[in-house]
C-alpha positions in Angstrom: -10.0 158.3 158.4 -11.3 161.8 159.1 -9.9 165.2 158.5 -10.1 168.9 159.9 -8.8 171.5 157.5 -7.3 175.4 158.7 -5.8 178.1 156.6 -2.8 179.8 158.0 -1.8 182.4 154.9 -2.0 180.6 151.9 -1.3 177.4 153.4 -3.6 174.6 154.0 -3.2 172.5 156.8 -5.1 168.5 156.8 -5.2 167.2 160.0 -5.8 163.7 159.4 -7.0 161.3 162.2 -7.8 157.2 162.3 -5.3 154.8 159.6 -3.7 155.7 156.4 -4.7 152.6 154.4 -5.9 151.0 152.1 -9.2 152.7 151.7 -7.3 156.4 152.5 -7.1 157.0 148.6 -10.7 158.0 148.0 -10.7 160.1 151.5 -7.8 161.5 150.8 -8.3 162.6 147.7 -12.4 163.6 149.2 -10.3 166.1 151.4 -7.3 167.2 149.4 -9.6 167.5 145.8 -11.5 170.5 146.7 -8.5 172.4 147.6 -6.7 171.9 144.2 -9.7 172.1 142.2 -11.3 175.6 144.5 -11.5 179.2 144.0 -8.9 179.4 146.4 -6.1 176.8 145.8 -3.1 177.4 148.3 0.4 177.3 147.8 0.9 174.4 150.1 -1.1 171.6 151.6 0.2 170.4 154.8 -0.6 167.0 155.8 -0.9 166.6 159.8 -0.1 163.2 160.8 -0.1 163.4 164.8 -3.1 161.9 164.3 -2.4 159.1 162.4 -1.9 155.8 164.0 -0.9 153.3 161.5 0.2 153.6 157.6 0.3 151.0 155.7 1.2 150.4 152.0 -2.1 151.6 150.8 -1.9 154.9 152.8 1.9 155.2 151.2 0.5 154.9 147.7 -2.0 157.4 148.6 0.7 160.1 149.9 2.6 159.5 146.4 -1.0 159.5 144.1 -1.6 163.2 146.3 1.7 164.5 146.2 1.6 163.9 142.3 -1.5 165.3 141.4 -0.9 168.7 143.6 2.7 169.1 142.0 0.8 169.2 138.7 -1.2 171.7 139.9 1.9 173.8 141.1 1.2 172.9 144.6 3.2 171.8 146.8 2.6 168.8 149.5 4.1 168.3 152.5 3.5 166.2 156.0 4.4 166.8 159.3 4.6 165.5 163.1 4.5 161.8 162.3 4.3 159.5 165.1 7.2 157.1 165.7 5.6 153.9 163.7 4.0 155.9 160.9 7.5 157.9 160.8 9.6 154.7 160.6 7.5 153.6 157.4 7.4 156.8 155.9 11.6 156.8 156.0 11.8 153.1 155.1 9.4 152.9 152.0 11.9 156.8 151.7 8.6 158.6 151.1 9.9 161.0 154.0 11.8 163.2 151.5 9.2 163.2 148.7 7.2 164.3 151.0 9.5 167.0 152.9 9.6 165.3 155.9 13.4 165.5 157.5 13.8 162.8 160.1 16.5 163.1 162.3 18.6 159.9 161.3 17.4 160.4 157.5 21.5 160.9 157.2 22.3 157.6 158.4 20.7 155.8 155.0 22.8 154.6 152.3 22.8 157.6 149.6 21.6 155.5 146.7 18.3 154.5 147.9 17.7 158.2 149.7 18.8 160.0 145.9 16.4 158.0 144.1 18.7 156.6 141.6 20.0 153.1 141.0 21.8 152.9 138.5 24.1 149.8 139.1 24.8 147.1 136.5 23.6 143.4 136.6 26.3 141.7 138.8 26.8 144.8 141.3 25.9 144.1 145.0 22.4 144.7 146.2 22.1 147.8 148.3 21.7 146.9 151.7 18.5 145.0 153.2 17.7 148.0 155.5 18.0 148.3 159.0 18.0 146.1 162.0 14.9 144.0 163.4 13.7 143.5 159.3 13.6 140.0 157.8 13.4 139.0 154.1 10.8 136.2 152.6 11.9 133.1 151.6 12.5 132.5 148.1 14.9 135.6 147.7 11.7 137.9 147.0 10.9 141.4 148.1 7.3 140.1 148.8 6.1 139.8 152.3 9.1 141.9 154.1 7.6 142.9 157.6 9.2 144.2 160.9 9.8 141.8 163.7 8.0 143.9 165.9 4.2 143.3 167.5 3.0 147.0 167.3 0.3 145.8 163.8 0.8 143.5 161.1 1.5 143.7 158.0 3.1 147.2 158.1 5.2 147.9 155.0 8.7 148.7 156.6 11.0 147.8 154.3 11.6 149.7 151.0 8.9 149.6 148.0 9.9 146.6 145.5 11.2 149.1 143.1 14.0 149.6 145.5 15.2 146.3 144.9 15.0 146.7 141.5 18.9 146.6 139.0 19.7 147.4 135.4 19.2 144.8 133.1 16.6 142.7 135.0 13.6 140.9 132.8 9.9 142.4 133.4 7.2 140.7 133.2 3.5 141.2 133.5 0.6 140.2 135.3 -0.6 137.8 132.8 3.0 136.2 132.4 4.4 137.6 129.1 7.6 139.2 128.8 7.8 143.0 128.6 11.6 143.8 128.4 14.5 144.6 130.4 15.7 147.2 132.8 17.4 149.8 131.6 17.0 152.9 134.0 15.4 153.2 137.2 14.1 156.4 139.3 12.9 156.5 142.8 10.2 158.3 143.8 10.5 162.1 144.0 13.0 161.7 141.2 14.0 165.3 138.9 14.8 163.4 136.2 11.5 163.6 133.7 10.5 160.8 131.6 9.3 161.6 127.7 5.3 161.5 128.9 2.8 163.7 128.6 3.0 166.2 131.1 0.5 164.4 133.9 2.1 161.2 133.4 5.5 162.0 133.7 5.1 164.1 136.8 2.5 161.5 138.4 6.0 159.0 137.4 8.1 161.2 139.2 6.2 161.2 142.3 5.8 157.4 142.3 9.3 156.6 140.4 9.1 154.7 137.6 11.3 152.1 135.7 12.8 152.5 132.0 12.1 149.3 130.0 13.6 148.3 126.8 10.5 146.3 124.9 10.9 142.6 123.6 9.3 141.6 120.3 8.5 142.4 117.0 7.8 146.8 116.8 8.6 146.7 120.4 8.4 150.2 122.2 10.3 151.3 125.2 7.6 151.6 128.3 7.3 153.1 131.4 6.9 151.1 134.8 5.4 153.2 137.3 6.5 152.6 140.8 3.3 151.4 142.5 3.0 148.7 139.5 5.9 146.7 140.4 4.4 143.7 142.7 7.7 142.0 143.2 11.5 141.1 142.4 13.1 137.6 142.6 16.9 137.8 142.2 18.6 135.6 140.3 21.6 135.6 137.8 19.3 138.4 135.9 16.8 138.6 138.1 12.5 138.9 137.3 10.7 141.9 137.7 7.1 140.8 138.5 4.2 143.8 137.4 0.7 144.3 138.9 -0.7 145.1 135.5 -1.1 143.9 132.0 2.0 145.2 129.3 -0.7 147.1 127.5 -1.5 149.8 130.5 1.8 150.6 130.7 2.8 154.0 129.4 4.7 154.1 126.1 8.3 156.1 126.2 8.3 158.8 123.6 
């Protein structure tokens, strides 16, 4: 991925050109950095994407990583002019509005996922699978959702895991053990701010985050940040699967 960079007032325009993936987080960060950390730090970055051929859930996670660090910073981050496949993941995975991006049938998706907040008790219906031409994998898991469509493999279009996520689910960790249950969860771009420290909670707000009641002896309440959930299996309680180890998980409070 490259990048070309033009001030129009105090607003900083990235236009980005190749693939947003996987490797995009260091060169994204290579060309957003100096502008948060400069003499001259604008009001706005503006992330080009007419560019930008392909995103895939790497580039995503590097959109929600900027977002959250310029937001600290009292920046605000924006895209524009997606093309029709990056656009389509951008509204599925519903990074389009954390991002300011207003696509023109953004209207048409049930409100739940779009406000960031699911609320619903165990036993309540599943929000929708998403739109037409998507296909679930076996094994009732959110892992491995992809597009029946030949324009690139292994494009994320259905929602993040964490959109399949309900109150009262168990989480558990990388390793196996048993980190709680589901009380609260938050999308990403979500105003409600979790008891972190500051960088934390607004890097959780960016990403979304889940709200987990510890199991075991002095258990603490724990944060689940969005990108750590690696996926849900429903069930008569359902299993939230995590990406990381209990311990790196931020403590609530």
């Amino acid at each position: 991925m490259s990048w070309d960079i033009s001030w129009h007032d105090g607003q900083a325009v990235v236009l980005l050109s190749g693939d947003l993936d996987f490797d995009s987080d260091t060169e994204l960060r290579e060309a957003i950095d100096p502008l948060l950390q400069g003499d001259r730090v604008p009001a706005e970055i503006l992330l080009d994407l007419s560019e930008v051929q392909f995103i895939d859930s790497g580039g995503i996670r590097a959109l929600i990583v900027s977002h959250g660090e310029a937001k600290t910073r009292g920046v605000r981050l924006r895209v524009q002019n997606p093309q029709p496949t990056p656009a389509r993941v951008l509204q599925i995975t519903q990074v389009d509005r954390l991002l300011g991006l207003h696509l023109p049938d953004e209207g048409s998706r049930p409100r739940r996922w779009a406000d960031g907040i699911v609320p619903h008790p165990p036993g309540a219906p599943r929000p929708p699978v998403g739109p037409a031409g998507l296909v679930r994998s076996p094994a009732g898991t959110t892992e491995g959702m992809h597009p029946e469509t030949p324009e690139r493999p292994g494009m994320p279009t259905q929602p993040l895991p964490i959109a399949q996520v309900s109150v009262g689910m168990t989480v558990v960790d990388a390793a196996g053990e048993q980190v709680g249950t589901v009380s609260a969860v938050q999308m990403a771009g979500t105003d409600v701010r979790p008891e972190a420290p500051p960088g934390v909670a607004d890097n959780l707000m960016a990403a979304g985050y889940l709200l987990v009641d510890g199991t075991g002896v002095l258990a603490t309440d724990v944060y689940v940040a969005g990108q750590d959930v690696a996926q849900v299996t429903e069930g008569d309680t359902g299993v939230v699967q995590l990406n990381v180890l209990r311990e790196a998980l931020q403590r609530a409070g």
